[in-house]
C-alpha positions in Angstrom: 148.7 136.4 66.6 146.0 135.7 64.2 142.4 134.6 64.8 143.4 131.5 62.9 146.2 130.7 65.1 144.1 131.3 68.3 141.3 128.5 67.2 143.2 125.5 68.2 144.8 127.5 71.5 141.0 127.5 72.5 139.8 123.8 71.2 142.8 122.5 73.8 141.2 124.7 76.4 138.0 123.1 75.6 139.1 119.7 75.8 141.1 120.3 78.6 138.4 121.3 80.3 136.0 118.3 79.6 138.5 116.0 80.1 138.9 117.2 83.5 135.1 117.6 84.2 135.2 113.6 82.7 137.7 112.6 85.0 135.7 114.0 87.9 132.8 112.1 86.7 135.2 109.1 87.2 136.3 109.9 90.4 132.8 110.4 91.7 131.9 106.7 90.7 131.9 104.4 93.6 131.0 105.3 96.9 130.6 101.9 98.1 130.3 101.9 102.1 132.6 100.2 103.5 132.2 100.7 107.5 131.0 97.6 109.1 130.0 99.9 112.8 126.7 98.9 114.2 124.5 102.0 115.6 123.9 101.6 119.3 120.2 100.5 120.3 118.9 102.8 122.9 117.2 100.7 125.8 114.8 101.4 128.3 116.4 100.6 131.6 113.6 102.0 134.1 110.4 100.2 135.0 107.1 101.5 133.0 103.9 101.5 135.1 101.7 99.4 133.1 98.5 101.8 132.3 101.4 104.0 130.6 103.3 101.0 128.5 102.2 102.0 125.0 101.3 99.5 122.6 102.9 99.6 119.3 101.3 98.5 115.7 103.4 98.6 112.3 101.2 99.1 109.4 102.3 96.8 106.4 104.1 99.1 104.7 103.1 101.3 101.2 105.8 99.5 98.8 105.4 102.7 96.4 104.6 101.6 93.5 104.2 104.3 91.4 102.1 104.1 88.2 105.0 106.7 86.1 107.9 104.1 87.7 106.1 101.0 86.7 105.9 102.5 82.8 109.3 103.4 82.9 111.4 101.4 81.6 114.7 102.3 82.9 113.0 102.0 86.3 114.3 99.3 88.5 111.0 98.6 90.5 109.6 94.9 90.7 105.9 94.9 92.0 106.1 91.7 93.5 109.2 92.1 95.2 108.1 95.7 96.4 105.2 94.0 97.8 107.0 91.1 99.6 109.3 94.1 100.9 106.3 95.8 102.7 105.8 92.7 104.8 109.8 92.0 105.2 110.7 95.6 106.4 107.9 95.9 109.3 108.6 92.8 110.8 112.4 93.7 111.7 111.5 96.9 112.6 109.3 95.2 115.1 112.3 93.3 116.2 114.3 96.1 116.9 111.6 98.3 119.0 110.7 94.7 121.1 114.8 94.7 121.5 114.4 98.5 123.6 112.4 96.9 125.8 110.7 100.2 126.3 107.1 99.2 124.6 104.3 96.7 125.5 103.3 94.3 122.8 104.5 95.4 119.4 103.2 93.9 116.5 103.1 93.9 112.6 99.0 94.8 112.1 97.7 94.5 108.5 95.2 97.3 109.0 94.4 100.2 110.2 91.1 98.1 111.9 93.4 97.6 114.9 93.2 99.9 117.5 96.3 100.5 119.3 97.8 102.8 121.5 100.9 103.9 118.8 100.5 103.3 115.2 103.5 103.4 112.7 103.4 103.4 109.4 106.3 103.1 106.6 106.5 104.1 102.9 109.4 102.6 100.6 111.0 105.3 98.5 114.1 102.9 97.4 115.1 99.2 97.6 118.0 98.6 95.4 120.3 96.6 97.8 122.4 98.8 97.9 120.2 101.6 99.3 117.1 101.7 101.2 115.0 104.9 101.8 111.8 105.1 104.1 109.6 107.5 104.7 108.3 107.0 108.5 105.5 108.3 110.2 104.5 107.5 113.8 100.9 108.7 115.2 99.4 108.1 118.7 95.4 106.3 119.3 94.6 110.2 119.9 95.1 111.2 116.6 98.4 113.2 117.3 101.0 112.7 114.7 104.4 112.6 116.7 106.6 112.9 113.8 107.2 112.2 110.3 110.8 111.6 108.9 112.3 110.4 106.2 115.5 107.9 106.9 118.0 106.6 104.1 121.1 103.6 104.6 123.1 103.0 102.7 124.7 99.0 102.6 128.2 98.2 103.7 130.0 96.6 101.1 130.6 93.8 103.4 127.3 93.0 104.3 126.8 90.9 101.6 130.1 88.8 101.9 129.9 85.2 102.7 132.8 85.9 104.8 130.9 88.7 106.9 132.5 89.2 110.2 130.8 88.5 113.9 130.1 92.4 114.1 128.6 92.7 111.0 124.7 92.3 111.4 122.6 89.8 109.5 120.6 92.4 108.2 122.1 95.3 105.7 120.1 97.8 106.8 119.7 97.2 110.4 121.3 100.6 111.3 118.3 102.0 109.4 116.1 100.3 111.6 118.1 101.1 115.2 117.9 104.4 114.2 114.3 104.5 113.9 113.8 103.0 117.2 116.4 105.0 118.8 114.3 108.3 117.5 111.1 106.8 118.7 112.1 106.4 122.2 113.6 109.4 122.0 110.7 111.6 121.4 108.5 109.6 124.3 111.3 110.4 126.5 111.3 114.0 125.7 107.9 114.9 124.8 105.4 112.5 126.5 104.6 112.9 129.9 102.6 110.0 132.3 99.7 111.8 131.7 99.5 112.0 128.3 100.8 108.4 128.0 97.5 106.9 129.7 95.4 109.3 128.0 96.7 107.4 124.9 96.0 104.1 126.2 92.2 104.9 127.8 91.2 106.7 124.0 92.6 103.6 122.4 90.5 101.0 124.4 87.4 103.2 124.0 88.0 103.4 120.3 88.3 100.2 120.1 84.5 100.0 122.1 83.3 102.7 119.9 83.7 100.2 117.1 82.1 96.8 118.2 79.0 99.2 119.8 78.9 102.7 118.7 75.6 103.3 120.4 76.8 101.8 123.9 80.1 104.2 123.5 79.2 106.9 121.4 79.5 109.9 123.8 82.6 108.8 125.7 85.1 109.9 123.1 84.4 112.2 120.2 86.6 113.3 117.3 87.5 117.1 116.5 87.2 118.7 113.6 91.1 118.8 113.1 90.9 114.9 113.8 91.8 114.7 117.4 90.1 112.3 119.9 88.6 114.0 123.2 87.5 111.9 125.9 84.1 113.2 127.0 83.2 110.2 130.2 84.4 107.4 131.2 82.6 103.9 132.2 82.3 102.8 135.7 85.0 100.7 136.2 82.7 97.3 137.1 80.8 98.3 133.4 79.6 94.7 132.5 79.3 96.0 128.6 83.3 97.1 129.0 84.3 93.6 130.6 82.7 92.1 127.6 84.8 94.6 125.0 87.9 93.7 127.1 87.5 89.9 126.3 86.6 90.9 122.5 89.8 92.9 122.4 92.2 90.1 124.2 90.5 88.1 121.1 91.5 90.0 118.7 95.0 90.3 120.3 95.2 86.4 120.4 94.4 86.6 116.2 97.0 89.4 115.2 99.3 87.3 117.4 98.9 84.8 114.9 99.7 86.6 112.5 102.8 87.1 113.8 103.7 83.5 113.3 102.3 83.6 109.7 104.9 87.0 109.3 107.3 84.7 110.9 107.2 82.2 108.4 107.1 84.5 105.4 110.2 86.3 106.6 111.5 83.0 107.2 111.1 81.4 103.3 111.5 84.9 102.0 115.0 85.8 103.3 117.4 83.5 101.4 116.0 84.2 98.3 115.6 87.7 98.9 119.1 88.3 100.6 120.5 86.9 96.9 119.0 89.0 95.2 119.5 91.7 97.3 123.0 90.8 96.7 122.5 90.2 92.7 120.7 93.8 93.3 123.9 95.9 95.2 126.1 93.9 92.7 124.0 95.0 89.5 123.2 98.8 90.9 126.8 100.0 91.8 127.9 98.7 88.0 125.0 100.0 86.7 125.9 103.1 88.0 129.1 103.2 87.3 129.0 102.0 83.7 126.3 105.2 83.1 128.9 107.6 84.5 131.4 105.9 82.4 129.6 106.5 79.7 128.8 110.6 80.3 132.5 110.8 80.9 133.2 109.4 77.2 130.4 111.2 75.9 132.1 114.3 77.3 135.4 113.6 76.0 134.4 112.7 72.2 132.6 115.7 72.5 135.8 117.5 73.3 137.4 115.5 70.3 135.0 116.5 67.6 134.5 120.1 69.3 138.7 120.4 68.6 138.8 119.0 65.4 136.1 121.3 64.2 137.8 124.5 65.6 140.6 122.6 64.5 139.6 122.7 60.8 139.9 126.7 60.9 143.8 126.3 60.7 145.0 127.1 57.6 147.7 124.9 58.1 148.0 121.0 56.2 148.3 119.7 59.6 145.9 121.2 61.0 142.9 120.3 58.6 144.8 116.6 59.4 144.2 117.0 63.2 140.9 118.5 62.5 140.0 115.0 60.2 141.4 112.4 63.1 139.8 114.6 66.2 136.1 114.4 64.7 136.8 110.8 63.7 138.1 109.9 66.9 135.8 112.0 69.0 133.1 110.2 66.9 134.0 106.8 68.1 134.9 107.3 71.6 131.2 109.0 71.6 129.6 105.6 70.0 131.9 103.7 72.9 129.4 106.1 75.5 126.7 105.1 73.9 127.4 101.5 73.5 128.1 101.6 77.3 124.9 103.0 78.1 123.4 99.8 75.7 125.0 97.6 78.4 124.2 99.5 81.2 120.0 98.6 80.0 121.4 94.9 79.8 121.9 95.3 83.7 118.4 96.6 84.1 116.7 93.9 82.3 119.0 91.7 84.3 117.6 92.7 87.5 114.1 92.7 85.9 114.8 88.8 85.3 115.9 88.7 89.0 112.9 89.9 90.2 110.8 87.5 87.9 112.9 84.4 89.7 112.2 85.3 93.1 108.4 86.0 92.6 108.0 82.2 92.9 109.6 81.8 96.3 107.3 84.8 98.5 104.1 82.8 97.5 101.5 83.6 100.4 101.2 80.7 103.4 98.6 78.8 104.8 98.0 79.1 108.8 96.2 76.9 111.1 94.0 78.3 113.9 92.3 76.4 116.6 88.8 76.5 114.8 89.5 76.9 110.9 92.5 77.4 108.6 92.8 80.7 107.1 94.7 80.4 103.7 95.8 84.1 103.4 96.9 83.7 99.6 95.1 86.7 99.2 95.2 90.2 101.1 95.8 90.3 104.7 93.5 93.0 105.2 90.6 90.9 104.0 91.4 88.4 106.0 91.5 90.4 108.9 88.3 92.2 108.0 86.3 88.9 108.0 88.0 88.1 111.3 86.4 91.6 112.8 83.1 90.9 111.7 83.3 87.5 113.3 84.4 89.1 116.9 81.0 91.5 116.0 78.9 88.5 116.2 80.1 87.3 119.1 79.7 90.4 121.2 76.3 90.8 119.9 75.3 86.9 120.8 77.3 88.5 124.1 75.1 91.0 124.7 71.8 89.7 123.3 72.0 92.4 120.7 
């Protein structure tokens, strides 16, 4: 056999094998989730003694906005919705750890101001409706980190049906969120003991003492080099200057409870518009995805065409120069067809980039009423908050004649 002869023996090898490696591509396409099983909630079924019922604050989340992801533009990340997002997501996380029944009061605290006996705090790695990444980490008023962990779900394909069955909960992700509170329960069951538990609690009222007057509470606590809080005394337990920080604190409690209605009602006007295009979202990221990997696998095969009919042209045969002329041509145009589908597949980007612009309108910042003032918080939380700190610092002072 000739080498001639053996060219177009090898150019069907070649295609062969990029058609299959194509057709793989295909295959691999959609992985749409289809299971509509709801992950157990792990519940606390014993009584907790009170000075050992840990108190639980969720940190607004970080929405991750990246300065490289907001200048790409391939990248489907929408500030505003990424912001909303970090208020949305630690508010039913909240709901799920109050549903354990295995914490005291858990709230959603806008900054890290609050002192409270367990602190979690969230960072969003994805949020495409169709899959939602997290990166969790939970630390105690001592300054002991119990665990970081990253957790991923992944939306049913059901879950955003109008027709959604009984069993199928309101919230996509919600197995996301049972998992984290199943893990957090976990680890207080396994690796906390009652001790340790009211340590927690007694370094997080001090800190919170240490704040409003560091002079008065300066040497009962003190903070390690690594970062760790020691308790170094204690005040006497009819401590007139403690009373007084006691009443401060139930103050502040009473103000970040309000906030809780304020996160109510956000969550409340947000999640309509934000389920839809959470929806529009799924809808737009599985055919985004699968038009890109349409697109490789046509790339790959008009690849294989042109790579034949070159080979193809060695022949020394009329028909083979003809097969070589039709492969490169064809292989030429199913390659433009991969690149045309890639073309639509940025349509569906700008799409969801038009989505995002839509729903900006409808997460606008509320206004709530308090007994004394209305606080517009159109602005940051944290500042809000802030102000409302330096407010309780006057009052102790006037308190205490300071």
């Amino acid at each position: 056999m000739t080498l001639a002869s053996r060219r177009p023996l090898s150019a069907s090898l070649l295609i062969t094998a990029l058609l299959t490696l194509s057709l793989l591509i295909s295959a691999c396409a959609t992985h749409t989730v289809r299971t509509t099983q709801a992950t157990p909630l792990l519940q606390e079924q014993n009584a907790i003694a009170e000075d050992e019922l840990l108190d639980v604050g969720i940190h607004l989340f970080n929405p991750g906005l990246d300065d490289d992801d907001l200048e790409d533009k391939d990248s489907i990340i929408f500030p505003e919705i990424r912001k909303a997002e970090a208020r949305f997501m630690p508010y039913h996380l909240m709901e799920t750890l109050q549903s354990s029944a295995a914490w005291g009061a858990v709230r959603v605290i806008p900054s890290t101001q609050s002192s409270v006996d367990l602190v979690v705090e969230g960072e969003i790695l994805l949020s495409d409706g169709e899959r939602l990444e997290l990166m969790i980490t939970i630390t105690d008023a001592t300054g002991l980190r119990w665990y970081q962990k990253n957790y991923e779900g992944i939306a049913s394909r059901y879950a955003y049906s109008k027709h959604r069955a009984s069993n199928v909960p309101a919230e996509p992700f919600q197995n996301l969120y049972t998992d984290i509170a199943n893990d957090l329960l976990t680890f207080r069951r396994q690796e906390m003991q009652a001790a340790q538990l009211r340590r927690i609690r007694t370094i997080a009222e001090l800190k919170f003492a240490q704040s409003f007057s560091p002079d008065a509470f300066s040497k009962h606590i003190t903070k390690t080099p690594a970062g760790d809080y020691e308790i170094q005394q204690l005040p006497a337990t009819n401590d007139p200057m403690m009373q007084r920080i006691r009443l401060i604190r139930e103050r502040d409690y009473l103000f970040v409870d309000t906030l809780q209605d304020y996160y109510a009602s956000f969550i409340k006007d947000m999640e309509k518009p934000y389920r839809q295009w959470r929806q529009m979202s799924y809808d737009e990221s599985v055919a985004l995805r699968e038009m890109e990997r349409e697109a490789l696998g046509r790339k790959l095969v008009g690849m294989a065409a042109i790579v034949g009919g070159i080979m193809a042209a060695g022949s020394n045969s009329s028909s083979g120069r003809s097969a070589a002329n039709i492969g490169i041509a064809s292989g030429a145009y199913i390659v433009k067809s991969g690149f045309d589908k890639s073309a639509e597949s940025a349509m569906h980007v700008e799409a969801l980039q038009e989505l995002g612009d839509s729903l900006e309108a409808a997460i606008e910042p509320q206004v709530i009423e308090l007994e004394d003032r209305t606080i517009t918080l159109s602005g940051s939380v944290e500042n809000q908050y802030g102000q409302w700190r330096d407010l309780l610092r006057d009052i102790y002072k006037i308190d205490t004649g300071l």
